[in-house]
FILUM-181617 format. One line per 4 residues: number of its first residue (from 1); their letters; for each residue y, z, x of N, C-alpha, C. Coordinates in steps of 0.2 Angstrom, whole numbers, padded with zeros to 4 digits. Each point is the difference from the previous one (the first is absolute). Example, Ala and Ser with C-alpha at 12.3 -4.5 7.8 and 13.67 -1.06 7.14 Angstrom:
! FILUM-181617
1> AS> -0028/0039/0066/0006/0000/-0004/0006/0000/0004; 0005/-0004/-0002/0006/0001/0004/0005/0003/-0004
***
This chain:
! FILUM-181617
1> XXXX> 0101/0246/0538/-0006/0000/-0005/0001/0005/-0005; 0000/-0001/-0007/0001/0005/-0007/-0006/0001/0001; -0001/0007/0000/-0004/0006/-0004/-0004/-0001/-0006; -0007/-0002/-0002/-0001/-0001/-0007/0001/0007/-0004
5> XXXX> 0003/0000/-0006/0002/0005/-0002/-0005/0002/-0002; -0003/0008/-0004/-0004/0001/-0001/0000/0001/-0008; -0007/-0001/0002/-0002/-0002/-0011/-0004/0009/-0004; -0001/-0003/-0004/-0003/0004/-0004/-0004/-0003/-0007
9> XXXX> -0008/0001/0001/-0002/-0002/-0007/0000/0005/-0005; 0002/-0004/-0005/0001/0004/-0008/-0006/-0002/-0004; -0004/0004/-0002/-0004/-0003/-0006/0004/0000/-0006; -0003/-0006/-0003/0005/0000/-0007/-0007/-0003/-0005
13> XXXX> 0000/-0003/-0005/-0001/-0002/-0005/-0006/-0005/0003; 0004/-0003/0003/-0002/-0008/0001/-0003/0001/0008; 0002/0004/0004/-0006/0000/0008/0006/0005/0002; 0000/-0001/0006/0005/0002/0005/0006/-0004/0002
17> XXXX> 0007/0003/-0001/0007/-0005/0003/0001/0005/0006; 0002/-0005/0004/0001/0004/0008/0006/-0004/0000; 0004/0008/0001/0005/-0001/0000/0004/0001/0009; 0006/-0003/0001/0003/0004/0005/0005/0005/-0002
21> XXXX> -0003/0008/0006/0003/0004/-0004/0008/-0001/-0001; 0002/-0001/0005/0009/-0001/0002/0003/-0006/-0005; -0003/-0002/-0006/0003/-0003/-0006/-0001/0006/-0007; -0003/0006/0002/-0001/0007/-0005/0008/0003/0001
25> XXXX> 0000/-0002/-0008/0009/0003/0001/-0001/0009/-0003; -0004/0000/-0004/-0003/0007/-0003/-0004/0000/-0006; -0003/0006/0000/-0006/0001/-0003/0003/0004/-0006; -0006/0001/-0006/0002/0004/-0004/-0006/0002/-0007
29> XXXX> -0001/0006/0001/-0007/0001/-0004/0000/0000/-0007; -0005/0000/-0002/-0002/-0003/-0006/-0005/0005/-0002; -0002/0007/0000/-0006/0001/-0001/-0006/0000/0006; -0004/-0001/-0003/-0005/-0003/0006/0000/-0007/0005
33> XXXX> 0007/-0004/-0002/0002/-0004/0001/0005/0000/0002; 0002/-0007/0006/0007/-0001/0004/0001/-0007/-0002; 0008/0001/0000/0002/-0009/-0001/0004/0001/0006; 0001/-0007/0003/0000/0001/0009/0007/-0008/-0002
37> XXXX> 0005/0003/0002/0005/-0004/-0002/0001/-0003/0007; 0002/-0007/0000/0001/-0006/0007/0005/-0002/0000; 0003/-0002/0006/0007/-0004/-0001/0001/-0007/-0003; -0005/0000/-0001/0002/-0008/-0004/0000/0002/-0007
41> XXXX> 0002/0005/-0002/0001/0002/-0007/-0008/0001/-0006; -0003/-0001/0004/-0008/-0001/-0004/-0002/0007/0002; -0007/0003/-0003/-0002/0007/-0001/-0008/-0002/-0001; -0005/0007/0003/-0006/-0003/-0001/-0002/0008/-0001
45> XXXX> -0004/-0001/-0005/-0004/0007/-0005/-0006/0001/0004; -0001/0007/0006/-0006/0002/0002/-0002/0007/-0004; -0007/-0002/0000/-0004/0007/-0001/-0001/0004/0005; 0003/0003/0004/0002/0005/0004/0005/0005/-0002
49> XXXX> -0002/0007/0003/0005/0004/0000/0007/-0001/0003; 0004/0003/-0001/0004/-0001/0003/0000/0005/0009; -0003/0006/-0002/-0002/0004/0006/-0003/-0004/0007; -0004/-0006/-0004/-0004/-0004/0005/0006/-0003/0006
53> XXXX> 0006/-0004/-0005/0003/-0004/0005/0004/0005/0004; 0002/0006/-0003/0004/0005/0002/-0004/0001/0009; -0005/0002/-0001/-0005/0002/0007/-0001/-0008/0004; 0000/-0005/-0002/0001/-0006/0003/0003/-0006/0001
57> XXXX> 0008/0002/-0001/0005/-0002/0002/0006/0003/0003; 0002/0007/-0001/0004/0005/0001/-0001/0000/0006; -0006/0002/0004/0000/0003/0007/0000/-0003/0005; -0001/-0010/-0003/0000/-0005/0007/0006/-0003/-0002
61> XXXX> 0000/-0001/-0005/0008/-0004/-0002/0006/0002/-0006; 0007/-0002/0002/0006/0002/-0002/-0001/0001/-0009; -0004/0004/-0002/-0001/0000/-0005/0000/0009/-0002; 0003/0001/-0007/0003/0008/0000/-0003/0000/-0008
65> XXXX> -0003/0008/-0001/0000/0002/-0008/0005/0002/-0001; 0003/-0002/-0006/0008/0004/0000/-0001/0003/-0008; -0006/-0003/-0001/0000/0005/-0010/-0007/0002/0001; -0003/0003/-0007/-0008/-0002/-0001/-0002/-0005/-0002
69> XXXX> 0006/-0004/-0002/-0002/-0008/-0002/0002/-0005/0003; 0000/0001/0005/0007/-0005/0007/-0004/0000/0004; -0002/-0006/0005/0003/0000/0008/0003/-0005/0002; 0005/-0002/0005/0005/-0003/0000/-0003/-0004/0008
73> XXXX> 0001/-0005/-0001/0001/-0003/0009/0008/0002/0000; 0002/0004/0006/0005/0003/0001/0006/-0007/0003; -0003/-0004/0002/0003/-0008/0003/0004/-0004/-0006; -0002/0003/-0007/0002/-0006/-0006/0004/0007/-0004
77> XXXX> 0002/0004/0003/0005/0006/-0002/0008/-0003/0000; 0004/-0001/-0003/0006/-0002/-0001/0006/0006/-0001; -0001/0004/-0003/0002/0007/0000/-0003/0007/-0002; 0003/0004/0002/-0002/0006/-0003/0004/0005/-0004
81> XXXX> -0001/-0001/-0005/0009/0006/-0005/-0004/0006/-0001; 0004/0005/0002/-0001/0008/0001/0000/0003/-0009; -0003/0004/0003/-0004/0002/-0010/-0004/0007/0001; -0003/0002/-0004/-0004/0007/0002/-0005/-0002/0004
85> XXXX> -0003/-0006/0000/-0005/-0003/0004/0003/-0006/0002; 0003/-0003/-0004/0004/-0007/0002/-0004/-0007/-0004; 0003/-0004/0003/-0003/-0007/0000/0001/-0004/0003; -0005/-0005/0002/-0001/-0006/0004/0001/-0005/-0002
89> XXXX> 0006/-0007/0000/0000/-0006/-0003/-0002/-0005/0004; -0007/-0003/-0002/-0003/-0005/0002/0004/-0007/0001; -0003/-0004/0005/0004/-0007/0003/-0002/-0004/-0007; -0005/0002/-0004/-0002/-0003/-0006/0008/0002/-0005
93> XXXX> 0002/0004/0000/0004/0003/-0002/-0003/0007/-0007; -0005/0001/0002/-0004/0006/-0005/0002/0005/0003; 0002/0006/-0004/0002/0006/0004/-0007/0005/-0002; -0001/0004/0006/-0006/0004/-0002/0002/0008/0001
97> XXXX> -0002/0004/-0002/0002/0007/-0002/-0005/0002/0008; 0005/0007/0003/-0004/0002/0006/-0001/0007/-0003; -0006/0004/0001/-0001/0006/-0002/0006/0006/0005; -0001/0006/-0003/0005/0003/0002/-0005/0002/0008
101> XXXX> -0008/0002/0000/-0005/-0001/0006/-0002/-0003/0003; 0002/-0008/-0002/0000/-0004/0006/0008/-0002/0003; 0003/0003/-0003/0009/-0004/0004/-0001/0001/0008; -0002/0008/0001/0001/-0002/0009/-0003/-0003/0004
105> XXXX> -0006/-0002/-0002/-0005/-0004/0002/0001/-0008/0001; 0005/-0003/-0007/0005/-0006/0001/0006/0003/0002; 0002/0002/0001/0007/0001/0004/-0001/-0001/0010; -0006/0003/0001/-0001/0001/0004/-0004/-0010/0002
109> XXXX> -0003/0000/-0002/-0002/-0009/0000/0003/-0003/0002; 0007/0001/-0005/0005/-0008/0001/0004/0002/0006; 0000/0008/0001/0006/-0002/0008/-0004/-0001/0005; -0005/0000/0000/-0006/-0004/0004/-0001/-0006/0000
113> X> 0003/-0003/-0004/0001/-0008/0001/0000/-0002/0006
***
């Protein structure tokens, strides 16, 4: 018997999309706003901080802040190219900048795979 994955409601515009989290490839700030990129290539616009999902994705699931504008589901990480801080390139194929303060915090993530 599968596991039903676990969701998440987003308010948006038009109500709430409940999402499942395990399709969040990564997030990415906007201000007082996040656009929360999916694997099916689609992106939805919340009015949330980004500090919000930080404190509520990070500590239960495989989810890492790698910038002030980043956090990464570490499962849709594809590589990592070495830099002062580096960078991550998404299964999407987006590459995201790692700050040079949070590197060992993703370094230390992915060997915990």
């Amino acid at each position: 018997m599968n596991a039903i994955p676990r969701k998440i409601p987003l308010p948006t515009k038009s109500g709430l999309d409940i999402i499942a989290i395990d399709r969040i490839i990564y997030l990415e700030a906007d201000g007082a706003y996040v656009r929360i990129f999916l694997e099916d290539q689609t992106s939805i616009y919340i009015s949330k901080a980004i500090k919000w999902f930080e404190n509520h994705l990070s500590k239960q699931f495989d989810f890492c802040r790698i910038h002030n504008s980043y956090i990464c589901n570490i499962n849709y990480i594809e590589k990592y190219i070495k830099g002062d801080g580096g960078q991550v390139k998404m299964t999407d194929g987006k590459y995201l900048a790692v700050s040079r303060a949070r590197k060992k915090s993703l370094l230390t993530a992915l060997k915990n795979l």
